[in-house]
N, C-alpha and C positions, 0 to 999 in steps of 0.2 A: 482732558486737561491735565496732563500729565508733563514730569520730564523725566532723561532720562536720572538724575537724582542722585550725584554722583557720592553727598554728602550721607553717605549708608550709613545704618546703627548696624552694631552684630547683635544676634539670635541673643531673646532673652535668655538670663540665666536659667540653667537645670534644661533647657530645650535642646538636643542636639542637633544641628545642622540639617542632615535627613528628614527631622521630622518638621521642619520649614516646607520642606515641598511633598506631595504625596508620590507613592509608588509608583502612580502615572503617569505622575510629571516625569520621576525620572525616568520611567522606562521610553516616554517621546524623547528627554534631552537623548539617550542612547539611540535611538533612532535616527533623529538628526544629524547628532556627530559622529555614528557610526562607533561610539564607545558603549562602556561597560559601564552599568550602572556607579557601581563603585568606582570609577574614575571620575565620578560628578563630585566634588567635593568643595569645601569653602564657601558654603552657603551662607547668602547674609541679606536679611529684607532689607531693600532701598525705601529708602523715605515715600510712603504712602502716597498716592495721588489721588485727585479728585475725581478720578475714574477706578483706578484698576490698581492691584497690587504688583509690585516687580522684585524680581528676586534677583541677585548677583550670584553668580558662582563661577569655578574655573572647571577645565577640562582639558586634561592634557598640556599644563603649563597658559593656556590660553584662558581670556574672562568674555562673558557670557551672559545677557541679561533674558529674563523671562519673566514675560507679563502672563498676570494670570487675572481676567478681567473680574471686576468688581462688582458687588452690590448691586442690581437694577440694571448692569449695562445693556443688556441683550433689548428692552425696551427703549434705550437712549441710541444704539449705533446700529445703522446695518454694517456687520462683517462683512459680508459678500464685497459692500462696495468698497470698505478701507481695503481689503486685497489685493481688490481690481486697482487701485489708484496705486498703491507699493508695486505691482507690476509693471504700470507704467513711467514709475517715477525712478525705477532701480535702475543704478547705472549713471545715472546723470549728476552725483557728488550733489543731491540735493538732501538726502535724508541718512539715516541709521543704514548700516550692511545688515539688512536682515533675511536670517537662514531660514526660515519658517515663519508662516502666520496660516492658521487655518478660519479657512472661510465662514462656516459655521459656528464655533465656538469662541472666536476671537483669542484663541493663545498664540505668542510670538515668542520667537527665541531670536535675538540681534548680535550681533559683537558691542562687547563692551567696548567702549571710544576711551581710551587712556590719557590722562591729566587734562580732560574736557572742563568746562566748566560753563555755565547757562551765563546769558545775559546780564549783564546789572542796570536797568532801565532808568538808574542816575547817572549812568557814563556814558556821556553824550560821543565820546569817538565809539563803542563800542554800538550804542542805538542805529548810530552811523551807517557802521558797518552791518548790521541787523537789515535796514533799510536797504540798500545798495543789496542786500543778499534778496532782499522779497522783491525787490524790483526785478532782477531778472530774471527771477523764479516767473514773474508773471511774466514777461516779453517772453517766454519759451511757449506762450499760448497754447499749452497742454487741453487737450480735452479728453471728459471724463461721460460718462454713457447717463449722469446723474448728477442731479443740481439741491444743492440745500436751500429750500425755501426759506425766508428769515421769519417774514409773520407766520407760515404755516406754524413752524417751529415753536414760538411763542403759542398758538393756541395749542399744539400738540402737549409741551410739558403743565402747561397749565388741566389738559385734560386727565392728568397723571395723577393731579391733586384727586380726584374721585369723588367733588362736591366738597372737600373742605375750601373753606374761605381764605384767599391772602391773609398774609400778616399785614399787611399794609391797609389800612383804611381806605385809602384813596385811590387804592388798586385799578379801580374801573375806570375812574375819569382818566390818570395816568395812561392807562393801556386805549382809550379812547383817544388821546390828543397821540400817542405813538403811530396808532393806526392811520392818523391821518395826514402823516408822512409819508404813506405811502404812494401817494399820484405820482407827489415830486421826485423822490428816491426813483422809482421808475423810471421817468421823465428823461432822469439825467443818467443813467444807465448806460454803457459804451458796451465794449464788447465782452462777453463774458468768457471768461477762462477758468482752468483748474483753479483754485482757491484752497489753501492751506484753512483760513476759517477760525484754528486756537490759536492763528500765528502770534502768542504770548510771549515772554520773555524768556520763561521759564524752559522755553522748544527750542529755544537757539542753543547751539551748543558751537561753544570756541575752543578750539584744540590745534596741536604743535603738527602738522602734517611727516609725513619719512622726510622729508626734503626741508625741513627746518621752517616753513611758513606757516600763514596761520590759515585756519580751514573756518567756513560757519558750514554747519549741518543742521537742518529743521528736522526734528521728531514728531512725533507724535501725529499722526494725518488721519485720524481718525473721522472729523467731520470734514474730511476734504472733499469738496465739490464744485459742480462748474457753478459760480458767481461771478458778481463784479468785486474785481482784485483789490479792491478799494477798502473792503469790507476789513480786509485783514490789517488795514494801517490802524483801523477804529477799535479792532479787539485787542492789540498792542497795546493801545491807550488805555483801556478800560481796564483791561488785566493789572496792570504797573499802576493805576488809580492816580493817572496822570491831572492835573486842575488846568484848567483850558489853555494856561500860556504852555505849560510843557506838551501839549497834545500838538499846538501850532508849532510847536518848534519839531516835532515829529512828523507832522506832514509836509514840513519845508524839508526835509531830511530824503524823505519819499520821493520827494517831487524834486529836490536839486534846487528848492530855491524859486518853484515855477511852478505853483499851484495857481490853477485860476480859481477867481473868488465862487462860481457857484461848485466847483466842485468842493471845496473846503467846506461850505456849507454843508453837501452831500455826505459829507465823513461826518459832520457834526452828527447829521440826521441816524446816521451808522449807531454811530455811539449811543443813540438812545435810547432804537431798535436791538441793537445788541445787548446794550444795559438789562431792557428789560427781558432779553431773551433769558440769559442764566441769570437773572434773575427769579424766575420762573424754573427754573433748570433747580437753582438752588432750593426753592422751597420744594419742588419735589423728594431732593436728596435730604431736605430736613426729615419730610414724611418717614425717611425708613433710619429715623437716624443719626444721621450723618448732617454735622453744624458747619457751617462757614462763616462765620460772626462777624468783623468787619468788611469782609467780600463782597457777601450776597448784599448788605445793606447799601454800599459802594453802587452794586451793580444797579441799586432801584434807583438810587439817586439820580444817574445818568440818565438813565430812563425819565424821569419826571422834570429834568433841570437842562437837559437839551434839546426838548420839544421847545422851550421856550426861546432855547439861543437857538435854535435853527427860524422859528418865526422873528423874531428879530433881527437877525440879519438879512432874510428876505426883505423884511422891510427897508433896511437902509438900501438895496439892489434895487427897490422899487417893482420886487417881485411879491406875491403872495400865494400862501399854501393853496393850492386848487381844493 
């Protein structure tokens, strides 16, 4: 859950440039670009992520970004599979031009994307166009050798706690009425495709193309896998801490105006499951840590407050949760 974070600080004071990245790093950037250490120069950490650290720098007149994955990551992502998915996805003006990512350790070095800028998820032309870029991302019906479980997922970061207890009191009932959205969520399931999964705000990136138009790029694919494409309208929401009229105005955006009503409901149910996912995700990253203070709280919320709006609007369909 990262972007590329164009708003960078420079290298604290008294720290020289160099010693932002270790010896290693530079001698892989020299690798990759086929430079001289000492040609890696203008190093400046990009705004922290809730994954992984990224650094800026130039080479040879050119700019350069390199993640250097964070805190816990190796237990939250398989590398292997975000690899496999940038191999498939490169080429198709969907994502970052990225020179490197190794499969094991998860570092990547991309071109820096010039006078970009992420999403602002109150500019509804811009959401727009966010929408309209995830839709056809899914009509490419990508497949991936690898599917992100959403409850697995939820019990998996919850297993990470190691016996400490939720902050939440109500943790269990909450995660008990989540779980039993599960039939229906199934039920309604279509076809599954590649899935972006962070598809957040903060991953679109809006930039001036050579040809003077405007470009969207999705970063960040880290938990991309085959799901229902659906998933990604509900993480948009969550992420941007949308309250349920702006959410409905996002999935009219999605859908062109032509959402039918149980699928709407199906997003709701997303949103609740996903809530609680990083949710979970979050209290782990508390354990070593690392705070997200109105977020993670945000994320419980959805999680305990659209179990209800999904049973409610079954009701008025004259359906009920199996």
């Amino acid at each position: 859950m990262d972007s590329q974070a164009h708003d960078n600080f420079p290298a604290p004071a008294g720290i020289p440039d160099s010693d932002l990245l270790t010896a290693d790093d530079l001698r892989l950037i020299g690798e990759v670009l086929r430079a001289n250490p000492e040609e890696v120069t203008g190093i400046s950490a990009l705004k922290k992520g809730m994954t992984n650290r990224s650094f800026l720098f130039s080479c040879r007149g050119k700019k350069y970004i390199m993640r250097v994955p964070g805190e816990g990551t190796g237990r939250l992502i398989s590398r292997p599979e975000e690899a496999a998915v940038y191999r498939l996805i490169q080429g198709r003006e969907l994502c970052e031009d990225v020179l490197y990512i190794d499969p094991d350790s998860g570092y990547k070095i991309s071109r820096f994307i010039e006078g970009a800028r992420t999403c602002d998820p109150m500019n509804e032309r811009e959401t727009a166009a966010c929408m309209n870029k995830l839709r056809s991302f899914h009509e490419l019906n990508l497949r991936a050798d690898h599917e992100f479980d959403l409850f697995g997922h939820i019990d998996f970061y919850e297993s990470l706690w190691e016996g400490r207890p939720s902050a939440y009191p109500d943790y269990r009932e909450t995660k008990e009425n989540v779980f039993r959205l599960k039939p229906f969520l199934d039920a309604q399931v279509g076809k599954k495709v590649l899935t972006h999964i962070d598809a957040v705000p903060d991953n679109f990136l809006f930039f001036r193309n050579d040809r003077g138009g405007e470009e969207i790029r999705l970063i960040d694919w880290e938990y991309a896998a085959m799901q229902d494409p659906h998933v990604d309208v509900a993480m948009f929401c969550i992420y941007a801490m949308y309250d349920r009229e702006q959410a409905n105005r996002l999935i009219d955006q999605y859908f062109a105006g032509d959402c039918p009503a149980l699928t709407r409901v199906k997003i709701y149910g997303y949103i609740a499951v996903c809530g609680l996912l990083w949710s979970n995700w979050c209290e782990y990253k508390r354990s070593l840590g690392v705070e997200f203070g109105a977020y993670s709280l945000a994320q419980y919320r959805y999680a305990r407050d659209y179990c209800e709006i999904v049973r409610g609007e079954l009701e008025k369909l004259g359906e009920d949760l199996p």
